[in-house]
Structures are given as C-alpha cells and as structure tokens.
BAVO-749942 format. One record per residue: residue in one letter; x, y, z of N, C-alpha, C in turn. Coordinates in pm, whole numbers, plus 50000, padded with zeros to 5 digits. Layout:
BEGIN
AXYZXYZXYZ...
REM end
This chain:
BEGIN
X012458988282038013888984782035014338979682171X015188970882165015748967882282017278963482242X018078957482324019868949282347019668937882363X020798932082253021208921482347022858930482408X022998924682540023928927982602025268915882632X026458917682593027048905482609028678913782682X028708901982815029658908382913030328899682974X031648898583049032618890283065032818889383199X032808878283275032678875983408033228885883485X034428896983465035078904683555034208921283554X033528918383423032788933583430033658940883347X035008942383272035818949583237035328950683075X034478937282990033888940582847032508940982852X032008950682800030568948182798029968955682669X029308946782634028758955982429027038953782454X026538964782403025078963982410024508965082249X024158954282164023978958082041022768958781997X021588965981948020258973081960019718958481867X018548955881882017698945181821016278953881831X015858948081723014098950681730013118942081772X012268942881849011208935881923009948934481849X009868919481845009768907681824011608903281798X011968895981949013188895881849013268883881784X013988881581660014258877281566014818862181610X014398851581563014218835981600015978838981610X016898837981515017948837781512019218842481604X018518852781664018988857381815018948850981925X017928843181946017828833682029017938815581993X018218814781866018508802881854019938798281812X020428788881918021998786081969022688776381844X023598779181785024108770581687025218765881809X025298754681806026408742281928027358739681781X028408738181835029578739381745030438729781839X030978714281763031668705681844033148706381776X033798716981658034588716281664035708717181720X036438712481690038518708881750038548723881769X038568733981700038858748381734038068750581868X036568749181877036318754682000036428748482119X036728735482106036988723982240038398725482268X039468729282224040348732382264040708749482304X039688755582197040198771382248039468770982343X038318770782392037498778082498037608764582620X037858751582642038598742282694036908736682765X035668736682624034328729082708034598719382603X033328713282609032648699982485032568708482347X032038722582397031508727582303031208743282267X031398750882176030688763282165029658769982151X028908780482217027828780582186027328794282141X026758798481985026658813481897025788814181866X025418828481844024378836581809025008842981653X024798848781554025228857481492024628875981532X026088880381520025738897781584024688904581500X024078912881555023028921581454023998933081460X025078931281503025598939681410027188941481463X028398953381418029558949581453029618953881659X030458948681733030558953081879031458963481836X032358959681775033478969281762033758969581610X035308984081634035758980181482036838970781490X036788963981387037508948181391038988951481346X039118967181331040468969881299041338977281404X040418980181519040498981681638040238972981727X041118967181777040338955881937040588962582044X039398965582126039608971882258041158968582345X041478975482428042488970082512042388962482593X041568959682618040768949182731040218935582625X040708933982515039968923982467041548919882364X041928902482399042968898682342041938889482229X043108889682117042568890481951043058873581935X042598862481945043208848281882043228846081695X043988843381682043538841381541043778821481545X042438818881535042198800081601042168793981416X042138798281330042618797981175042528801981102X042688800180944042778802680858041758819080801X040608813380850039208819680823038698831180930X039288827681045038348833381173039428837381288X038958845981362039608844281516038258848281591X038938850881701037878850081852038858858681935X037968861982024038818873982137037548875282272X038728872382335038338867282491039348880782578X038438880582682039228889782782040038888982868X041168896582860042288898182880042658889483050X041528897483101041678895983243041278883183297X039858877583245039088867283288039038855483196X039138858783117039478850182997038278851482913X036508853982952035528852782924035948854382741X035018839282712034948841082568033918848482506X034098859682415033228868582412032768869382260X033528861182141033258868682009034008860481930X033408854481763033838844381715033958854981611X034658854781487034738865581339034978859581280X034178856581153035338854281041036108862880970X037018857580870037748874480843038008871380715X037378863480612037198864380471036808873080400X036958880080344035968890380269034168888680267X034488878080178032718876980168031918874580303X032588867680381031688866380532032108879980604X032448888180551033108902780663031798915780593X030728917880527030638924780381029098932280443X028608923580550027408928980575027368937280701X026368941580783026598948880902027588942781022X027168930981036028018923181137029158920781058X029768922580989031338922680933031678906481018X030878897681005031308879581030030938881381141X031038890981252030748884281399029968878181455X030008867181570029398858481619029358862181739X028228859581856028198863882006028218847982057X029098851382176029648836782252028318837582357X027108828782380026118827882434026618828682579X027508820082622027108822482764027878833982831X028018842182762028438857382825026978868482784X025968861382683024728870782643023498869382744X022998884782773022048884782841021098888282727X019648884682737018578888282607017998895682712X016738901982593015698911782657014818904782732X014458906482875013278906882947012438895882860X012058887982921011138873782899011548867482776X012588867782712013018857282620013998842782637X014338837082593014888824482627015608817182501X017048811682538017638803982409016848794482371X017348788982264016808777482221018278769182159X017878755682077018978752382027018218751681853X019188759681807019228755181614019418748381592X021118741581611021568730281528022888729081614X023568711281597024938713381652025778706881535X026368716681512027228714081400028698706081438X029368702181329030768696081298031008687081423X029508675981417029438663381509030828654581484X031268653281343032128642581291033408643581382X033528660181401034778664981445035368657781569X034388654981635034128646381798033528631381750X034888621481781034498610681685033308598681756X033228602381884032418592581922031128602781947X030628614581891029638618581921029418634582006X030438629982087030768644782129029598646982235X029488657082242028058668582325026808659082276X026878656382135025788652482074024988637682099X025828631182174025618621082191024248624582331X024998629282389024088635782518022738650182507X022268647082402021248659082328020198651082277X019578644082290018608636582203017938645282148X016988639781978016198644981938015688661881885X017598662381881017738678681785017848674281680X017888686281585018358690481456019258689681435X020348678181447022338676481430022588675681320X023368683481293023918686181191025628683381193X026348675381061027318675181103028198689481001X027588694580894028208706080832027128718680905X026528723380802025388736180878024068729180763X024188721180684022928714180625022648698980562X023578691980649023868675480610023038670980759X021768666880787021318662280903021898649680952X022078646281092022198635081134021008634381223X020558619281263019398613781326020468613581469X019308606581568020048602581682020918586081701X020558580681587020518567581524021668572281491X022278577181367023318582281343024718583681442X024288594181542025318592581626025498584081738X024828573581740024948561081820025558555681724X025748552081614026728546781507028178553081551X028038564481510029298569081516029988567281696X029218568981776030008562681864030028549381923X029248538181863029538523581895031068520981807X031398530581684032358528281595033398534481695X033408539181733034348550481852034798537481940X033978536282020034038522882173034408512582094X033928509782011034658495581931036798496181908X037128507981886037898512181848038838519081943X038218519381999039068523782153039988520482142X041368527982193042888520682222043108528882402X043478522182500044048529382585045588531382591X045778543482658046838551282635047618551182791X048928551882817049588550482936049338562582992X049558571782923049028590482999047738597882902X047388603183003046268609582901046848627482918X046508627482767047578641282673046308653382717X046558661282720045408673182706046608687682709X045888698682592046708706382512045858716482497X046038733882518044678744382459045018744182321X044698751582260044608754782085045958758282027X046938767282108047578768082046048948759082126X048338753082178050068743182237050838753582340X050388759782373051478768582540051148758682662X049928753882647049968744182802049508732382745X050358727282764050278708182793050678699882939X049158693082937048978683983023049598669082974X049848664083116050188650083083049338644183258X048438632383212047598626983358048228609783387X048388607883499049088599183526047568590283563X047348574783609046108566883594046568572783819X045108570083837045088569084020044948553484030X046028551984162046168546484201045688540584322X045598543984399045078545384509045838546084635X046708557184589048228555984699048098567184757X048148570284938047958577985011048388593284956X049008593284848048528609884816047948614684751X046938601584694045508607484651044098609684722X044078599184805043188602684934043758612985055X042128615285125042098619485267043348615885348X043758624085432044028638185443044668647385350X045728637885253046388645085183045568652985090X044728648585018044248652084864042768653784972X041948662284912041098669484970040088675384870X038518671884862037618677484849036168678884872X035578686284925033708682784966033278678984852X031958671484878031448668984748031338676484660X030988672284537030588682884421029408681484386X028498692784352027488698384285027418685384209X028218688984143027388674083956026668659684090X027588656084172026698643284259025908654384370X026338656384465025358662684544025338677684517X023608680384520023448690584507024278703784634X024678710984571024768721084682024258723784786X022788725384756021658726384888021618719384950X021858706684929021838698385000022318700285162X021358701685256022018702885423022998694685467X024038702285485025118696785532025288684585612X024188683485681024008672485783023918660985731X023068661685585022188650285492023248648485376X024678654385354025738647585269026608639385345X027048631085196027308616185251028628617885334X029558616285413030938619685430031988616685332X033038622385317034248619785218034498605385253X034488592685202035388581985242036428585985216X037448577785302038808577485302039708571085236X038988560085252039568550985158039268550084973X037948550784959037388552184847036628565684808X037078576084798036528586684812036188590384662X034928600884627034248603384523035088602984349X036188607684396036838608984266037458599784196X037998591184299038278577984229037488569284195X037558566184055036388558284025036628544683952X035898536283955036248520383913036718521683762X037538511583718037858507983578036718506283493X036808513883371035858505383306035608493683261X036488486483223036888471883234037638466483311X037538453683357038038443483446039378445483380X040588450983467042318450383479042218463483435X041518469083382042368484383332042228491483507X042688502483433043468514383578042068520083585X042018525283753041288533283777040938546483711X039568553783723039238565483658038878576283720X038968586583660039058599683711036858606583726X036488613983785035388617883727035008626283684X034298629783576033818642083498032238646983541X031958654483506030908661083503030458670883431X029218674883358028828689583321028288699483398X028708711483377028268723383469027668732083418X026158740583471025868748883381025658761483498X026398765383572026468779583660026608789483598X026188801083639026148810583575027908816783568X028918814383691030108816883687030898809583568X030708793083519031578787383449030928791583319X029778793583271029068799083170029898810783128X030028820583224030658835283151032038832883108X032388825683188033798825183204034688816683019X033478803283037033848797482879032908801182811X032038809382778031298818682652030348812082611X029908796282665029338785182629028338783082777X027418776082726025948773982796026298765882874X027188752582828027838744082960029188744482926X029908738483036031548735583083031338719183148X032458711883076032588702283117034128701683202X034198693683336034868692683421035378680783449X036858675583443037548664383507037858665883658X037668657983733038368663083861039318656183914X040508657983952041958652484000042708661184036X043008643484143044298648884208045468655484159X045878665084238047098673584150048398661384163X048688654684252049698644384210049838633784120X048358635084056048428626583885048588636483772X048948651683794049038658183651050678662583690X050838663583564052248670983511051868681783401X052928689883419052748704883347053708702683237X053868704983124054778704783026055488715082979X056258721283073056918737783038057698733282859X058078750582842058018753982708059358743082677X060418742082768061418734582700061508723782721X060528714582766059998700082749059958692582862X060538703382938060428693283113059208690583133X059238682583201057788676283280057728679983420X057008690983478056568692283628055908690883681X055578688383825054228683483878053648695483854X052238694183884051148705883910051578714884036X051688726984002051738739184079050758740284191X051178744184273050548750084401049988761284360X048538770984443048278780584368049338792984422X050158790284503051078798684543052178802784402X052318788084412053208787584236052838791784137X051798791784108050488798984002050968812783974X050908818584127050668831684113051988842784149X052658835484210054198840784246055678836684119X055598820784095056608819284045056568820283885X057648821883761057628831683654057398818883562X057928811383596057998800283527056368790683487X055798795383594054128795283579053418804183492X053648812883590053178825583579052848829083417X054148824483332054788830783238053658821083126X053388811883207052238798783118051198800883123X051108798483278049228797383274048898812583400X047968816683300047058832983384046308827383483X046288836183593045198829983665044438843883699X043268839683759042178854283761041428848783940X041878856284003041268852484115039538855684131X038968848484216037648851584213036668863684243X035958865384163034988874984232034318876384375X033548888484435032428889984571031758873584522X031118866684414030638858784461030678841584434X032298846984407033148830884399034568829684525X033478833884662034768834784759036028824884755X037408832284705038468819184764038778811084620X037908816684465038088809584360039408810584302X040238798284239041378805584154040888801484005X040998803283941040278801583809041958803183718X042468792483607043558793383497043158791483356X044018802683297043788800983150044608804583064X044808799182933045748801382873045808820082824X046868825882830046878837782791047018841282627X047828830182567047758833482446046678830982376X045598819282338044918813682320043468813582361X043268818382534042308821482587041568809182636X042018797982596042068784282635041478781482861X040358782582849039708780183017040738766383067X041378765783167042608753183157041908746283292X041648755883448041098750483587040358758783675X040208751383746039098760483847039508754683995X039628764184112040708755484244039468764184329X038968764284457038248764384523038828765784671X038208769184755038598772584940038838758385016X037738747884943037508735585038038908726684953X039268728084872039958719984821041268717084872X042128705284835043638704984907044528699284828X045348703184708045498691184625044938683084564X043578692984476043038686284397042438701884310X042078697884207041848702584098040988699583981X040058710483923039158707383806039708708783664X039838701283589040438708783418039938707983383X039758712983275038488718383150038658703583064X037758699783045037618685482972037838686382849X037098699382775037898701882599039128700582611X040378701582703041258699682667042338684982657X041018683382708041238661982716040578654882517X040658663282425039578655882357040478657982236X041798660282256042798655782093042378647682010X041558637482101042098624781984040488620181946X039738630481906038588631081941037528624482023X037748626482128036818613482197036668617582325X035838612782399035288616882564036448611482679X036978603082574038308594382695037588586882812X036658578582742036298570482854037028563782945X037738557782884038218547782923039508558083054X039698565183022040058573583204039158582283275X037808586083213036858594583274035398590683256X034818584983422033668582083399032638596183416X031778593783345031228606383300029548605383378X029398616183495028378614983559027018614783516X026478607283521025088611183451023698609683522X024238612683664022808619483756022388632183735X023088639383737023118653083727023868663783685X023508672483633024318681183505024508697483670X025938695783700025608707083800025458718183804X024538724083908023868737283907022998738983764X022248725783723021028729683601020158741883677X019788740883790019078750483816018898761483800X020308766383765021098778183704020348780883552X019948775183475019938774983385018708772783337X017878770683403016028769583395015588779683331X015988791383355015408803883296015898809983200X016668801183144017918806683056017568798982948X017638787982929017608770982815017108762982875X016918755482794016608745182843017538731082818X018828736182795019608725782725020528722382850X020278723782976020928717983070020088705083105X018648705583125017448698683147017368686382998X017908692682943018148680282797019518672182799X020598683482881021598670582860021398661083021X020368663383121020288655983240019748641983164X018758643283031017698629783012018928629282876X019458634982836020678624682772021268617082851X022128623882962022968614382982022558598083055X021788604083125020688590683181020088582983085X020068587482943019358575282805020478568782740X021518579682772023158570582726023278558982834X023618564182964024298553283036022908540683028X021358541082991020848528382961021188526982849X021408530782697021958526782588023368519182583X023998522682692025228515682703025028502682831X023568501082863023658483682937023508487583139X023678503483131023908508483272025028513183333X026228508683259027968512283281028558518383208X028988535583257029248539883152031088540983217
REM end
C-alpha cells in the first residue's frame, strides 16, 4: 500500500488517499480538460485530473480551509481558501456520486505520487471548446479527444485552427473575466509611450526567454527603448503585442492545480479593473491590493512563501479563479493568467505573441511529466507550421 498525497501551496490542505502498489495506470494517467469551466475557473489553458480512489472528504462537509465553487450544473471544485490552490473537481449527480469516490477528481498539479512513478497524459478532452485548438494545438501526437471517446488526429486540430486564424476579428480592448464574473479585465494595445518602458515600467528578464540560470553577466540587458515585452504586430498596421508564455514551476503548478500555467505579461498602465458597479480603474498598486476595500473586497491576494521571496500572487475569492503573479524585481508590470484572456475561445493572437523557445522552468518538471518537454517541440512545430511568425 502506499498515497497519493495531494496539497496546496500554503500547506493549510493536505489529503493522503491509500492506493495499492502496482499503482493503477489511471492514477497516473492525466485527462487535460480544455474546457470554458476550467480556463476560466483555475485562470490556465487548461485542467489537469486524476480520478480519486476514493472520497478526501465528506462532500457534505467541506473542510474550513477549503472554499466549495459550484462552476455548474453537474459539478463544483474547491480550492483553498488561503492560496487559492486548486485542489478537487466533483460531480454531484447521483449516478456519478454512487461509488467510493462519490465523483471526485484530484487537481494534478497539487498531487504528489509514490516514490518512482511519473504522470503521463490519457487524453485532452473538450478540444472544440477552445476554438482554434487550445493547449492542443501545442501537444503533438496524443490521444485528443474532443468528448472522452470521439478522437481527433493532429491534422484535425490544425483544421480547426487554420478555421480560427482565417476568422479572426480584432478587437479595440481585450476582455478577460474568472468564471464567475467578480473580476473583469479590460487591456488597452502598447504603445510605446514612456510609461511603458524603462524607468517607469520595470522588469528582468523572464524564465520563458532566458533561463534563470543563466549568469547574470551572460543576460541580455533590458532595452529601453524596445524592451522584452513589447512585441511586434502581427500584421503590418495592427497595434503592438503583449507576450505570453507557458510555465511549468513547481510554485505556479500548486497554486493552479494544473501541470502548466500560462502567462501574459503587461504593463499595469494598459489594464483596467472593472469594479462591481461598472467603473473602469487602472490596475492597483500592490499597496492597493492589500490595504484598500474596494480591492481588497475583489481580488485576494496571498503573499509569498520562504521560497517565493517578495511574491504577491491574486485570485478570485469567490470562484478561485488564479487572476496574477507580481514579483521583487518588478515596477509596474504584471503577469495575468492567460485562461482568463480566452472568452471568445481563442489564444488572442492577434494581442499575444506566444513564446515558443521555451516552456519556463521545464526543468521543473522532468521528473514529474513529460508534458512540459512536449509542449517545448509543440510550440517550435507550430511556429514552423505557421511559416516561422507566430
């Protein structure tokens, strides 16, 4: 006998549920889930589950430390209170409630397995949901599924997203919303007007382009003028773009319950906050975050752990919705969770070029999956499938 053990970045939930050794393919093999429910509740590309061997809790009891979403009709999820960590998917139908696991699902990137085992991927379901492809586009040569037994090829979802890019409309602001509508974004296009650059707006490189390790001596300097985040139009006259990236650290992992987190990065003087009675405000200071009510009262924030010195980390409280991530080196600038850019189902190219050197901190994740190391030779077979310009 052995656990799987599944626990929430602050240390405050932790469930150990007994498995038998040889463990069971199904424990370790990851069902990817691209639906609208989990790209907006948990605020990645995507979700990533196990089914429980059995219940964590009683489902008629939720710990106090563990807030209860009900994301629809069929199911909720419950993430922690404090950190937000997504921890647990349920359905709550009768017939899916009937066996030992009473519906529950384990949110992978909060699960530790037994001693020398390793995820895998099953299947990624409700591709359609994400109209140009989603996660899936960047996965070659799985088992995609767009229900849990209708296969798609990789052929397939290059269809579905040449039909996507064909179809493109650009938009004057780009909308981004968690699951249940308490925080709405509104992103203004960059410009290239002194309070988006150096000195004002401020950040060291990032992981997704340069590695961390990288010796300080041997990274490139911030330009001033053209600095990392602003990035070229995708077409000749449209507005400049913002940059994205995927992350697979072991911190953004616990935190969205999922194997990766995808990241926008911008300046805080291109977002606006959409309080409850329809005003439009700039983006908060993290002073404002954490002092004033009118924030406060919106978006949670969870300061960092011993080994995220200086992190501020936001999330929706009702919803559990991962919203940003703010850092020591930073100055007026800011990461948002990219699920919450994907209303209208789509990657939003056309304001976010999407990095595809490197998936950051894969290294993190070597011993874990191998599905960080699969989306590095996706995204590099996309941007040649798309001519070299993505």
């Amino acid at each position: 006998m052995s656990n799987l053990t599944i626990t929430c970045h602050c240390g405050r939930n932790s469930f150990s549920l007994p498995v038998t050794l040889p463990l069971d393919s199904k424990y370790k093999n990851v069902h990817v889930c691209l639906c609208s429910d989990c790209r907006y509740q948990n605020g990645t590309f995507a979700g990533t589950f196990i089914p429980s061997p059995s219940a964590p809790f009683d489902p008629e009891s939720t710990p106090e430390t563990l807030t209860r979403y009900k994301s629809s009709a069929k199911a909720c999820r419950y993430f922690c209170s404090t950190c937000s960590s997504q921890l647990f998917f349920r359905y709550e139908t009768p017939e899916l409630t009937k066996d030992e696991d009473q519906g529950f699902f384990l949110a992978t990137g909060c699960l530790e397995l037994p001693p020398g085992e390793k995820l895998g991927i099953d299947t990624i379901g409700y591709v359609k949901d994400a109209l140009d492809g989603g996660l899936a586009s960047w996965t070659p040569g799985k088992n995609i599924t767009t229900t849990f037994d209708d296969p798609l090829t990789d052929e397939d979802i290059h269809a579905l997203e040449a039909t996507a890019m064909s179809q493109y409309t650009d938009t004057e602001k780009l909308e981004g919303a968690c699951h249940c509508g308490r925080i709405k974004l509104r992103v203004s296009r960059q410009t290239g007007k002194p309070e988006e650059l150096p000195p004002h707006t401020f950040s060291d490189n990032t992981d997704a382009v340069i590695p961390c390790w990288t010796p300080r001596e041997d990274q490139p300097p911030i330009d001033e003028k053209n600095p990392w985040w602003i990035r070229d139009a995708q077409d000749p006259g449209k507005g400049k773009r913002f940059l994205g990236g995927l992350c697979t650290c072991k911190s953004c992992r616990t935190i969205a319950g999922a194997e990766v987190q995808g990241w926008v990065f911008i300046p805080i003087v291109c977002i606006e906050v959409i309080l409850p009675n329809g005003e439009a405000v700039p983006w908060p200071t993290k002073e404002q975050l954490q002092r004033e009510s009118k924030y406060k009262d919106l978006i949670s924030t969870y300061k960092s752990t011993p080994g995220d010195p200086g992190v501020l980390r936001g999330f929706c409280g009702g919803c559990g919705a991962n919203v940003f991530w703010d850092g020591l080196t930073r100055r007026n600038f800011v990461d948002i969770s990219a699920g919450l850019f994907t209303h209208r189902g789509l990657r939003e190219e056309g304001w976010i070029e999407w990095w595809t050197g490197r998936v950051s901190y894969v290294e993190e994740s070597l011993e874990r999956n191998d599905l960080g190391v699969l989306l590095e030779q996706g995204l590099k077979e996309w941007k040649k499938r798309l001519g070299g310009t993505v």
